[in-house]
N, C-alpha and C positions, 0 to 999 in steps of 0.2 A: 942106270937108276938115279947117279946124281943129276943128271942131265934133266930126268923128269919130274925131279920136283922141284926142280929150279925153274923149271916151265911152269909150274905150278904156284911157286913163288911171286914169277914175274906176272900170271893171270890174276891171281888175287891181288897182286899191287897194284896192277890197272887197275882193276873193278873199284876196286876203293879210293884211288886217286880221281876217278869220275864220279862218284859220289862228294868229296868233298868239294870239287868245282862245282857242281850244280847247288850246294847248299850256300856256297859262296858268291854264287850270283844272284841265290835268291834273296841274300843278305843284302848286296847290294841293292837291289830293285827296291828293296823295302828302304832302307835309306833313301834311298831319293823320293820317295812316295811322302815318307815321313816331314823328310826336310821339305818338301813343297806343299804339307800342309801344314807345316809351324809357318810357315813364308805368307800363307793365307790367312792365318788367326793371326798372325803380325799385324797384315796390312789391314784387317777388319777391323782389330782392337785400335789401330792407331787413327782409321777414320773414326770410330766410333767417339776416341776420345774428343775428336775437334769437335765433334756434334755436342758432347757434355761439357766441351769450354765454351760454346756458343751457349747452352743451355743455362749455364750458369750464370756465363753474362746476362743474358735474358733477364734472367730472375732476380739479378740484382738490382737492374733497374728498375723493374715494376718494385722491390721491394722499397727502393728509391723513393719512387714515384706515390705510394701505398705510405711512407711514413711522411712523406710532405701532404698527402691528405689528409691525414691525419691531423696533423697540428693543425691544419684550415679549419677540418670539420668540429675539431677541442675550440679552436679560437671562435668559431660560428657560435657553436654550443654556448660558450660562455655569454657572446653576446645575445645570442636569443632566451638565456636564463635571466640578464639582468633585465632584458625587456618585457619577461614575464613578469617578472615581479614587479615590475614597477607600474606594469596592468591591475596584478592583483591590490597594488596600492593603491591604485587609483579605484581598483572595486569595490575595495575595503571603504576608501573614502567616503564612493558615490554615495555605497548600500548603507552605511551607518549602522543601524539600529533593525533596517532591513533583512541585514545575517544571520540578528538573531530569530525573527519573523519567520524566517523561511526554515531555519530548522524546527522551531516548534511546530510549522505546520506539518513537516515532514514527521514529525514523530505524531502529532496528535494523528494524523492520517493513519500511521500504523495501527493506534489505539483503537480509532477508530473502528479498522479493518477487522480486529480480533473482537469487535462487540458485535458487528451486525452480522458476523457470522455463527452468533449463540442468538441472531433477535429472528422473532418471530415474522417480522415483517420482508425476511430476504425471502421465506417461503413464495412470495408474488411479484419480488423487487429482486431480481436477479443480475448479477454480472457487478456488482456496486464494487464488490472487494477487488474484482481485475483492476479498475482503476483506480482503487487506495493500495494497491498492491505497487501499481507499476508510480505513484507519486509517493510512495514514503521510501523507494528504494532509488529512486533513480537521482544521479550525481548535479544534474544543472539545475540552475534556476527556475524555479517553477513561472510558470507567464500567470497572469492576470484570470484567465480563463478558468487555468487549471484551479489557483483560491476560488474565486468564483463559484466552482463545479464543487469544490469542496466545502462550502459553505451551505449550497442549497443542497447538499446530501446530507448534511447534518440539522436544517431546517424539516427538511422531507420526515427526516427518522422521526424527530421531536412531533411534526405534526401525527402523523401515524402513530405514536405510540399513544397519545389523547384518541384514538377512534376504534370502535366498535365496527368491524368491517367482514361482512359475510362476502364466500370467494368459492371458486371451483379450485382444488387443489390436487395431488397425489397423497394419499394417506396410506402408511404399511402397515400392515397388522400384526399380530402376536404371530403370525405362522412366517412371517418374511413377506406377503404378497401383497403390490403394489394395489391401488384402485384410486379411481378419480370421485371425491367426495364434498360435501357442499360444506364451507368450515365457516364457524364465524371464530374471531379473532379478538379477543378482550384485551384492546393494548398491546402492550408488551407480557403479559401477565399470564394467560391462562387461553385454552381454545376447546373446541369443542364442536361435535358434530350432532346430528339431532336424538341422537342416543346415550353420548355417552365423550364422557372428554379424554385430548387428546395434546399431546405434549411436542414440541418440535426440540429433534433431531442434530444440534449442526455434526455430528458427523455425518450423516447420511442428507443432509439439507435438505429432510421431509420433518410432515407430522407424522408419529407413529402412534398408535393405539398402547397406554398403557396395562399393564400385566392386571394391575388389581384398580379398580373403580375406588373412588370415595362415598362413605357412608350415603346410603338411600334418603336422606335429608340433604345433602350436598348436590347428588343428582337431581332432583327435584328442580333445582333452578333452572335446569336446561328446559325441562318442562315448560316452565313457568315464561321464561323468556320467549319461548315461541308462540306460546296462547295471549298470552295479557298485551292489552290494548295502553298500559299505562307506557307513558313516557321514560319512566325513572322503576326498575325493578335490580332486587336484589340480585350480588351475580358472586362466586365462589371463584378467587383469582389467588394465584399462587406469586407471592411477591420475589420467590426465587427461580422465577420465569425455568420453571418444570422440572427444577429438582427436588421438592417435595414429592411433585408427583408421583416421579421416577423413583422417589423413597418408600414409596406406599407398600412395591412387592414385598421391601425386607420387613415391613413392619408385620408381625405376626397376630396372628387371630387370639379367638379367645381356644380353640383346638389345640394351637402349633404349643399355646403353655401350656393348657393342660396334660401333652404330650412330653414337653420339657421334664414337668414334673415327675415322670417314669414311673418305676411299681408303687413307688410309696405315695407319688400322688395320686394312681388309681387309686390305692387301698384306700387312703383320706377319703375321696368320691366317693366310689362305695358306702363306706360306712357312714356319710352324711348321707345320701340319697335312704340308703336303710331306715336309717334314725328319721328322717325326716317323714318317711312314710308310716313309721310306727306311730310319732307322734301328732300325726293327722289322724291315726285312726284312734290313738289315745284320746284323745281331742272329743273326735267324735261322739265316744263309747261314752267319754264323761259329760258331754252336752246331752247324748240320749237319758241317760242315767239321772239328771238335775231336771231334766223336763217329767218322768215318771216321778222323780221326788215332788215336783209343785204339783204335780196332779195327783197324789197321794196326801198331799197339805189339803187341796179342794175334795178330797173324796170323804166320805164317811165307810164306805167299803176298800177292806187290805186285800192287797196286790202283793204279794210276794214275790214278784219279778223282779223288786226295785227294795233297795237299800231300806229306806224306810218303813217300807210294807215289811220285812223280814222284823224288824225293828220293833215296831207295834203288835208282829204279831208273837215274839217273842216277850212282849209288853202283856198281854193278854192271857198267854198260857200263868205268870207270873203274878200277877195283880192281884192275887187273894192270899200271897205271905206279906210278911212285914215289909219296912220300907227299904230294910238294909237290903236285905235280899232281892226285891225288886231291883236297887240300884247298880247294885255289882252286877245283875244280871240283862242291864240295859247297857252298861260300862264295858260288860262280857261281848253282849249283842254287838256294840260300835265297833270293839277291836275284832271281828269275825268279819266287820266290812273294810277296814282298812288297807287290808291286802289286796284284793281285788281295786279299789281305789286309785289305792298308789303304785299299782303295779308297773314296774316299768319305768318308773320315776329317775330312779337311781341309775338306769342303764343311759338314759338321755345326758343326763347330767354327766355320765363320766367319757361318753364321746364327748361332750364339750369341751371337757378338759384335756380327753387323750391325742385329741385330731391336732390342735397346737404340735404336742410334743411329738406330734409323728413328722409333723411341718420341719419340725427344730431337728428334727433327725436327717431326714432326707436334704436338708443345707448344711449339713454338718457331711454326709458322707458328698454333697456336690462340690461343698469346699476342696475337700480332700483330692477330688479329680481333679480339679483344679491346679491345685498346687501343685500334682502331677506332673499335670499338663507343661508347667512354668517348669520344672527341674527338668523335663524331657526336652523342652524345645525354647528355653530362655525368658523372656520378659520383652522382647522386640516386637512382637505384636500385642497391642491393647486389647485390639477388637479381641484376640482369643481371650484375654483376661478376663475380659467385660463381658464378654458370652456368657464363658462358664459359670462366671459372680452370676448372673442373672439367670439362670437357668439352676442354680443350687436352692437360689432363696425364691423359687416358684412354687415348694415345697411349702414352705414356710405361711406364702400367701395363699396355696389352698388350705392351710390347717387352719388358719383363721376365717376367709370364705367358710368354709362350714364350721365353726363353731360360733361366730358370732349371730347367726339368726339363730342354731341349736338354743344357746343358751336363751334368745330372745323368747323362742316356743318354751323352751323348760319351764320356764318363768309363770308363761300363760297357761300351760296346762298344771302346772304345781299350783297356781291359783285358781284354778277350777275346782282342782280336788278340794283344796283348802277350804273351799265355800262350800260344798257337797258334806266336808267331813263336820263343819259348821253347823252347815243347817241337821246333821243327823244329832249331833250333840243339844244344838237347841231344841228339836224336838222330843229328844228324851229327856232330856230337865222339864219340859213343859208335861211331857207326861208322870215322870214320878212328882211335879209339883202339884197336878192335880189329885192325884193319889194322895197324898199326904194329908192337902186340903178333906179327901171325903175318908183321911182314917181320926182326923179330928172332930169331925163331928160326932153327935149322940150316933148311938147304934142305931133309934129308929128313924133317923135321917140317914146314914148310913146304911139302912135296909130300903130305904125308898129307895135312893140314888144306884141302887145297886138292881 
């Protein structure tokens, strides 16, 4: 028994003792593997380094070489700086008076450039600004040529704006759509084609057709200019070469205020067109009524259609009591026609007076929107100021439009009546003065006349 696990001792001791040789020679193997490639990263690092001392040499002398050009190209520099300047002093010398010369013209060119791009005459004179563009920017001296070219373009404009000069051009119209149109050209001032005038453009570098025409008297000259045979005829020119024109759409009609003026200047309207048509048939009623009076002065037969025929004949049923009697009762008679008369008299007269203070109302409540308007949104725009101020006191200007002729008719027709209530007054004094006449007499003159 002991014999067999000492066999067993000694098998297991091998086994394991040939285990640790082979693990010990693997050791080794790898050691030498290791050690021959540290031995290769040696020998690579250490050529590599002679390549970065070469490298570095290298570099130092071009850096060498890079700071000694330097100070050549500094010291070159310096000398080609004192030899500019002493060019430019000599430029300075030559040009004198000439440096200043050459920038005026270089700025007037610019001025120039921003004029003939608002003139009418680039409409057919094209390309002018390319070359006032590239001589008011560009740094060298201008040559001879270039003044020259610049002289007769300001000659050229000068002539042209003295000439009256019809052309074939592009004109746009209110819709955006181009067309080729025959234009004649007033100067610099005003253009027009054979209907109707028309404004240049310079952002679009056309004539465009504007929105709203000038008064049918102002037209007329187009007219006129095409027909007449005279040398010298009047002509309609805008001396702020088409911005009047182009002012014309905002300027409003006589609609766009009476619109301004809103409900209350309706109602004004209204009640003068009202009033106005009363007082024409007032008018009327008391011209028909004073024409049956003088034809009732010519007649010997009473008309009772007519003031005075009532008059007489209310004179008549009366004319055989006394005189008192008679007279109160012709006194009676006038004030029975009074009414009818003056009917309506008083309602004229007080739209005359009411339609102001409707005026004085509706600029009081536009005020009001106004000032509104300024607490909501500041005082940095005028134009809204100025709108609204003008669009309060439109009110104002229709209360007076309608009551200044109102009261001018009140007037005429209160003087109508007045003559009308006149003449029945003097015919009734004419009659109870006859009356009195035949109650003075004897009775049997008295009885004849009677």
């Amino acid at each position: 028994m002991k014999k067999i696990i000492i066999l067993i001792s000694l098998l297991v001791f091998s086994l394991y003792s040939s285990e640790l040789d082979t693990l010990l020679l693997k050791i080794n193997k790898d050691t030498k593997t290791q050690l021959k490639l540290d031995k290769q990263r040696e020998f690579e690092f250490l050529k590599n380094l002679q390549k970065a001392k070469k490298l570095l040499g290298d570099t130092k002398k071009k850096l060498k070489l890079a700071k000694q050009k330097t100070i050549e190209l500094k010291k070159e520099f310096k000398k080609q700086k004192t030899i500019v300047n002493d060019y430019n002093k000599r430029l300075d010398k030559s040009t004198g008076s000439l440096k200043n010369l050459f920038a005026i013209s270089q700025q007037e060119a610019k001025n120039f450039s921003s004029l003939i791009k608002t003139s009418m005459t680039s409409s057919h004179l094209k390309e002018r600004d390319v070359f006032l563009d590239s001589f008011a920017s560009s740094r060298s001296v201008p040559s001879i040529k270039e003044l020259e070219k610049l002289w007769h373009l300001y000659l050229e404009e000068i002539i042209e704006a003295g000439k009256i000069k019809t052309y074939e051009t592009n004109v746009i119209n209110t819709h955006g759509a181009q067309k080729r149109e025959t234009v004649t050209r007033v100067g610099l001032f005003s253009a027009f084609n054979k209907d109707e005038f028309i404004r240049y453009d310079d952002s679009l570098q056309e004539f465009v057709k504007i929105m709203r025409q000038p008064n049918s008297s102002s037209q007329s000259y187009i007219a006129d200019y095409y027909t007449t045979s005279d040398e010298i005829t009047p002509m309609l020119i805008d001396p702020t070469r088409g911005v009047l024109f182009h002012m014309l759409k905002e300027k409003a009609t006589i609609l766009d205020r009476i619109h301004q003026g809103g409900v209350i200047g309706y109602i004004i309207l209204l009640l003068g067109v009202l009033t106005l048509l009363y007082a024409a048939y007032k008018y009327l009623d008391l011209w028909n009524s004073n024409n049956k009076i003088n034809k009732q002065i010519k007649s010997s037969e009473m008309d009772i259609s007519n003031p005075l025929g009532r008059i007489l004949a209310s004179f008549e049923k009366y004319k055989d009591k006394d005189i008192n009697t008679i007279e109160s009762k012709m006194d009676t008679a006038i004030l029975k026609e009074l009414p009818s008369i003056q009917a309506g008299l008083p309602m004229i007269k007080l739209v005359a007076a009411v339609a102001p203070l409707l005026g004085l109302l509706g600029t009081v409540t536009g005020m009001i929107e106004t000032f509104q308007s300024i607490t909501l949104f500041g005082t940095g725009d005028p134009k809204l100021m100025a709108g609204g101020i003008s669009q309060a006191l439109m009110t104002t200007v229709l209360g007076l439009v309608v009551a200044i002729p109102i009261l001018f008719i009140y007037n005429v027709v209160f003087s109508k009546s007045k003559k009308i209530i006149e003449i029945l007054t003097q015919q009734s004094s004419v009659l109870v003065a006859k009356q009195l006449e035949m109650l003075s007499d004897t009775p049997d003159e008295y009885s004849k006349n009677v």
